[in-house]
Backbone as numpy.savetxt, mean C-alpha at the origin, in Angstrom:
# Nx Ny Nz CAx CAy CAz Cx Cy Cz
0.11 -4.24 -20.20 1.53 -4.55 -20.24 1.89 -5.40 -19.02
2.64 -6.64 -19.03 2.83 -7.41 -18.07 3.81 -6.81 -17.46
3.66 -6.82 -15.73 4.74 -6.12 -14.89 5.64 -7.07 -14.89
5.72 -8.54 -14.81 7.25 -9.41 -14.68 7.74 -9.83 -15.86
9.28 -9.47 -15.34 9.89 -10.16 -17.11 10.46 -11.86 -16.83
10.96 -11.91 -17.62 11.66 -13.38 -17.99 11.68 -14.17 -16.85
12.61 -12.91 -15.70 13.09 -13.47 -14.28 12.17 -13.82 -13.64
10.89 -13.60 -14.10 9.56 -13.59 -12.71 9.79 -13.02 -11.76
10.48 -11.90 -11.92 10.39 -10.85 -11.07 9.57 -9.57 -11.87
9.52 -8.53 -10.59 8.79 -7.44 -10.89 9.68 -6.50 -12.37
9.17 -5.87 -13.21 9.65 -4.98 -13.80 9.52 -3.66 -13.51
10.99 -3.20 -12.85 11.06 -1.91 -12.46 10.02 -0.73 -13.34
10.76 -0.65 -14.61 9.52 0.15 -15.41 8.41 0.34 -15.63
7.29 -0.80 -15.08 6.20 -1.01 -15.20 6.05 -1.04 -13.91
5.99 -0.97 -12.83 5.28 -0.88 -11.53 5.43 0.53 -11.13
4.75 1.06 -9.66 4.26 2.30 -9.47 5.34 2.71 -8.50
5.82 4.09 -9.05 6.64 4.71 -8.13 7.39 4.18 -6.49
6.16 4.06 -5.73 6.26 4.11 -4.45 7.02 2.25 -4.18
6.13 1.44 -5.33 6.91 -0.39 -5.18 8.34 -0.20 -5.54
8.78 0.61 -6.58 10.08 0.77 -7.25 10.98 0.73 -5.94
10.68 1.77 -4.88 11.11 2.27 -3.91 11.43 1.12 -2.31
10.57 0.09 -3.20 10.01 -0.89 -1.92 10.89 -2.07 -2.29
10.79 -2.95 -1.09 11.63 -4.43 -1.13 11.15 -4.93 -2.27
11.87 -6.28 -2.86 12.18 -6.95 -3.89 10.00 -8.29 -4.03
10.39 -8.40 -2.81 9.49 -9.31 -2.21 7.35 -8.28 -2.20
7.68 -7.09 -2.17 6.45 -6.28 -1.95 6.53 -5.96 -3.91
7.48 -5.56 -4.75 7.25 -5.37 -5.81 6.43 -6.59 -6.94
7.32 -7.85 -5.98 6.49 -9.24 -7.23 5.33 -9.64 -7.15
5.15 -9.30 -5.42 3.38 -9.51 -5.14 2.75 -8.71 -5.78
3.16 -7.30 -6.22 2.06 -6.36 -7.17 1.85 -7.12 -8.51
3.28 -7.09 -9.04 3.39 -8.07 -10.45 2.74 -9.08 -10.48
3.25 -9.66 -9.80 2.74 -11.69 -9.98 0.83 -11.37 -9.86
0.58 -10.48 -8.86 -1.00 -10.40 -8.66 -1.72 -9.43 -10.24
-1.13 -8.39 -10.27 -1.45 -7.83 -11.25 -1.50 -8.59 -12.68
-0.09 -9.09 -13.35 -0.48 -10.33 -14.32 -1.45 -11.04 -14.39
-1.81 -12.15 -13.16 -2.58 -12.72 -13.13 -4.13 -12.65 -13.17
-4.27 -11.25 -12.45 -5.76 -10.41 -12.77 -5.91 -10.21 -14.32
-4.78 -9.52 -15.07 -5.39 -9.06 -16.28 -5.68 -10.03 -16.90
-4.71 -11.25 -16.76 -5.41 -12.62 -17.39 -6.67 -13.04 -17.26
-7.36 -12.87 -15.87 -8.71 -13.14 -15.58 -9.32 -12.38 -16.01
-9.15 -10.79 -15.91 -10.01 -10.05 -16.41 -10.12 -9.07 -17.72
-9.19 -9.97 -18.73 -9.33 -9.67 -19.68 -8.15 -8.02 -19.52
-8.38 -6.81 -20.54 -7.51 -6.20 -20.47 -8.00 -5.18 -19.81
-8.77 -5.09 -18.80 -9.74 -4.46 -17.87 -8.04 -4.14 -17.00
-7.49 -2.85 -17.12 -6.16 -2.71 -16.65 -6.70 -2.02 -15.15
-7.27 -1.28 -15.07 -7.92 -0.48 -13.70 -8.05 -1.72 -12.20
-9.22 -2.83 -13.21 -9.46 -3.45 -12.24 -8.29 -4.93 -12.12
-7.45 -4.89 -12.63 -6.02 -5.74 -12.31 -4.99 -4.82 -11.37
-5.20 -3.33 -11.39 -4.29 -2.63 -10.54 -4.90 -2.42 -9.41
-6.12 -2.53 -9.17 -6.83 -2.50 -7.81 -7.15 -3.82 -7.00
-6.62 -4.81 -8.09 -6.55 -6.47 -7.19 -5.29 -6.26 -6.96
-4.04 -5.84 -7.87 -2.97 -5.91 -7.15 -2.60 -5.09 -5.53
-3.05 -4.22 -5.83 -3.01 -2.92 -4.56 -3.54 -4.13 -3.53
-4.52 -4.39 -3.72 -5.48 -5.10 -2.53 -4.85 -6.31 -1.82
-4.13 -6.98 -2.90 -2.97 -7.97 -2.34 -1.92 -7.82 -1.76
-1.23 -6.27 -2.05 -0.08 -5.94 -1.59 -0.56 -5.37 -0.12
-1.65 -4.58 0.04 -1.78 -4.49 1.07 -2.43 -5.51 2.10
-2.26 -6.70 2.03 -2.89 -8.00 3.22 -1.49 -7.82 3.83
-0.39 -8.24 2.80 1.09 -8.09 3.48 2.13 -7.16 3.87
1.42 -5.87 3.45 2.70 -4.97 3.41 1.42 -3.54 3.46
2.55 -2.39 4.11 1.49 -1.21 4.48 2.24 -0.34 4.23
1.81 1.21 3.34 2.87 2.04 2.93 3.07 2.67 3.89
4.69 2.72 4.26 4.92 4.24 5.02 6.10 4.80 4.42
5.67 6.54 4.44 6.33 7.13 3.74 5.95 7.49 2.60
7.06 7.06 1.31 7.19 6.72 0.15 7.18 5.08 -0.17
7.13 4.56 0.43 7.69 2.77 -0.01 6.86 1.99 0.59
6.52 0.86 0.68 6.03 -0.29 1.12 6.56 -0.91 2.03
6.14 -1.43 3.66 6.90 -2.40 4.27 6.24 -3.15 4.49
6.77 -4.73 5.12 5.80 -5.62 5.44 5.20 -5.84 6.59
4.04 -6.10 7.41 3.17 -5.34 7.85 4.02 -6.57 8.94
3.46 -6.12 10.50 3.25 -7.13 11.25 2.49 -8.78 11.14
1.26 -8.42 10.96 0.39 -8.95 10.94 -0.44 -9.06 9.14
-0.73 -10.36 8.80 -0.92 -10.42 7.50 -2.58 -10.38 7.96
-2.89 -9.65 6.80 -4.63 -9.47 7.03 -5.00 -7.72 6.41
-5.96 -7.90 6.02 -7.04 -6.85 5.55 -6.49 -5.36 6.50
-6.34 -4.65 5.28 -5.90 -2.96 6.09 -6.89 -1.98 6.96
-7.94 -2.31 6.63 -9.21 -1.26 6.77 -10.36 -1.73 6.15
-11.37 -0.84 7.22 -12.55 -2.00 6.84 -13.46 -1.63 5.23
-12.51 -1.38 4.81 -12.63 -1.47 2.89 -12.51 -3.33 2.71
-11.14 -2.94 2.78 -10.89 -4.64 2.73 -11.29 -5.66 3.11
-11.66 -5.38 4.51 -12.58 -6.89 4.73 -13.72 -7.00 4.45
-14.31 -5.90 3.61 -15.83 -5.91 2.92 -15.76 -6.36 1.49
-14.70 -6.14 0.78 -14.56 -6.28 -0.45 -14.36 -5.32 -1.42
-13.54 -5.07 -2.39 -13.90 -4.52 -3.40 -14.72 -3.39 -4.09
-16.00 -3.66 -3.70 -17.35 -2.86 -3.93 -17.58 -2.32 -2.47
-16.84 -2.29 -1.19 -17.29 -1.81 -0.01 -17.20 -0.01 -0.14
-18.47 0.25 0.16 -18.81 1.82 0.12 -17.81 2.21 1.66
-17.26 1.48 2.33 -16.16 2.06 3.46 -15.32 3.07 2.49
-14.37 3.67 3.45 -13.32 4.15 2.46 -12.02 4.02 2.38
-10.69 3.68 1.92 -9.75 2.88 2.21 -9.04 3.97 2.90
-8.00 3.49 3.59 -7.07 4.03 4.36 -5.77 4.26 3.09
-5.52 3.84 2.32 -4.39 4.03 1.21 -3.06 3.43 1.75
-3.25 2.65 2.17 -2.12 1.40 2.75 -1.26 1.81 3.73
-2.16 2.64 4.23 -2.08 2.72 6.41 -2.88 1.35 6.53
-1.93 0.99 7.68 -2.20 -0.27 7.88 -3.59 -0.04 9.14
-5.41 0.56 8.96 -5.79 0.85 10.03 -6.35 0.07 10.79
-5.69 -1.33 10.74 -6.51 -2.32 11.91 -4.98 -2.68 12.53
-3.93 -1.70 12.60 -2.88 -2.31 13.65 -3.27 -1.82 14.68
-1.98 -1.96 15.79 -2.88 -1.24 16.73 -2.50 0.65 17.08
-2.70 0.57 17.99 -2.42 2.26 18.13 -1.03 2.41 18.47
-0.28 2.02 19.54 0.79 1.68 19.46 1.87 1.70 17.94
1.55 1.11 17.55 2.31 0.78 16.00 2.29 2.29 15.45
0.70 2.41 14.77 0.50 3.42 14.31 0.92 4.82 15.02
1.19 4.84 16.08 2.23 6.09 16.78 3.58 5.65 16.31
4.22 4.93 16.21 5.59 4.98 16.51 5.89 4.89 14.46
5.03 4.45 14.27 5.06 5.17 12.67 4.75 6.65 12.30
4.20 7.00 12.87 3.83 8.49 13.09 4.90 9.03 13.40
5.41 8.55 14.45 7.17 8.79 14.64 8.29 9.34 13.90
8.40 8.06 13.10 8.85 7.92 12.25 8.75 8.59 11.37
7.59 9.12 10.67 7.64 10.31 10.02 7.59 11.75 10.22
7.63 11.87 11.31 7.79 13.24 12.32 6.10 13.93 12.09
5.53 13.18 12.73 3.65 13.69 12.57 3.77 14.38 13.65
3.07 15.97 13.71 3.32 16.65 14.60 1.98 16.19 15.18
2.20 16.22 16.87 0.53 16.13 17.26 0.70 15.03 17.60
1.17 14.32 17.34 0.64 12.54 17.33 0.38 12.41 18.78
1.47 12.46 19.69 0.81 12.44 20.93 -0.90 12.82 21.36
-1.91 13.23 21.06 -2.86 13.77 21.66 -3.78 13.21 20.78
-3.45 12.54 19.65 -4.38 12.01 18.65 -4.78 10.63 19.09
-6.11 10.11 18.22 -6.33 8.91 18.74 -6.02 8.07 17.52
-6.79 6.51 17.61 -6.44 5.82 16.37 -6.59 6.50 15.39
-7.89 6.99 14.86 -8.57 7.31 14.36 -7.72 8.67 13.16
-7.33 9.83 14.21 -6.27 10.85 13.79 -5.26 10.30 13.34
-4.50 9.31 13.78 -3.06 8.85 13.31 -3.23 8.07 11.82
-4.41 7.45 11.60 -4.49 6.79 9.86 -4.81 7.78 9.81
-5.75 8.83 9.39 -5.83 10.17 8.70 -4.27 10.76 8.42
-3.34 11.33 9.45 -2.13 11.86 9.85 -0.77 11.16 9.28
-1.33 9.92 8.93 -0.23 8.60 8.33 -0.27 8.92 6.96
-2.19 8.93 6.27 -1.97 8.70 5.33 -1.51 10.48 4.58
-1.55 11.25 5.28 -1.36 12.77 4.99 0.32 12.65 4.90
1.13 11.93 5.44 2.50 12.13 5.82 2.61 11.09 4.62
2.55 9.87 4.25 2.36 9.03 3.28 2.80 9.53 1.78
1.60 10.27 1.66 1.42 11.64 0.52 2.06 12.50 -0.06
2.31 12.96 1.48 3.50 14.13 1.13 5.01 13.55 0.65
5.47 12.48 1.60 6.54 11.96 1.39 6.78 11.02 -0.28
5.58 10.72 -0.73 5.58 10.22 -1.97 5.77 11.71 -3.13
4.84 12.30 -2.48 5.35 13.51 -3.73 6.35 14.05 -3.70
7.16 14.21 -2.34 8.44 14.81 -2.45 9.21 13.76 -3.11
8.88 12.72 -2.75 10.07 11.38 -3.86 9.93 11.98 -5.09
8.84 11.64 -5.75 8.47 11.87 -7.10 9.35 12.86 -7.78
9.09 14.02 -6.93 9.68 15.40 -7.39 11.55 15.20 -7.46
12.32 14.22 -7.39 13.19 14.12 -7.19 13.72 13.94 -8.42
C-alpha cells in the first residue's frame, strides 16, 4: 500500500505510529523512501520498510515517542555504516554516533535515572529503553 497520497505527502493511516507523532518533513522521508523501495523491490513490503527506517534515520533520531531531526546528517550506529546485512546491532534510532554530551541531555529529557554515572555506551542502551517505553505508553492512549 503506498504511504503518499495525491498531495505527495505522507499518509497519516499508512505510516507507523511513532512518524504519525513526528514532524511533517520526518513522515514524507519514510513515505517518499518507502514508495520508492517497493517499486524497486517489487512487493517485498519488509524490505521497503527497512530502507525506509534506514533513511529516516541518516536525518532524524527517535526520542521518546516521535522522530526529531538529528544534528548531524549521517549513519546512526555502526549497523548503518556497514549496511543492511551488517551482523552489528542497531541502536533503534538512538542516534549512537552523537556525541555523549547530546546523548545525556536527551537522557534528560526523558528523565533516565542514572544517566549521570553512565557512559556512551549505557545512555544508547538507556535511550533506547526510555524510547520504548514512551512509545508504548503513546500507543496505549
Amino acid at each position: 500500500m503506498p504511504k503518499t497520497g495525491k498531495n505527495d505527502h505522507a499518509r497519516k493511516d499508512e505510516i507507523p505510529s511513532t512518524l504519525q507523532r513526528s514532524g511533517q518533513k520526518a513522515q514524507d522521508t519514510f513515505a517518499k523512501t518507502y514508495d520508492s523501495a517497493l517499486e524497486s523491490y517489487g512487493d517485498d513490503e519488509e524490505r521497503a520498510a527497512r530502507t525506509a527506517y534506514a533513511s529516516l534515520k541518516h536525518g532524524y533520531e527517535k526520542v521518546g515517542d516521535h522522530w526529531e531531526p538529528k544534528e548531524k546528517r549521517g549513519p546512526s550506529d555502526k549497523h548503518a555504516e556497514q549496511g543492511g546485512r551488517s551482523p552489528e546491532p542497531t541502536a533503534g534510532g538512538v542516534d549512537a554516533n552523537a556525541s555523549k554530551a547530546h546523548l545525556y541531555q536527551l537522557a534528560k529529557e526523558l528523565d533516565v535515572k542514572g544517566r549521570s554515572t553512565m557512559d556512551k555506551g549505557q545512555l544508547v542502551e538507556a535511550l533506547q529503553k526510555a524510547n520504548t517505553k514512551a512509545t508504548r505508553k503513546a500507543r496505549s492512549k
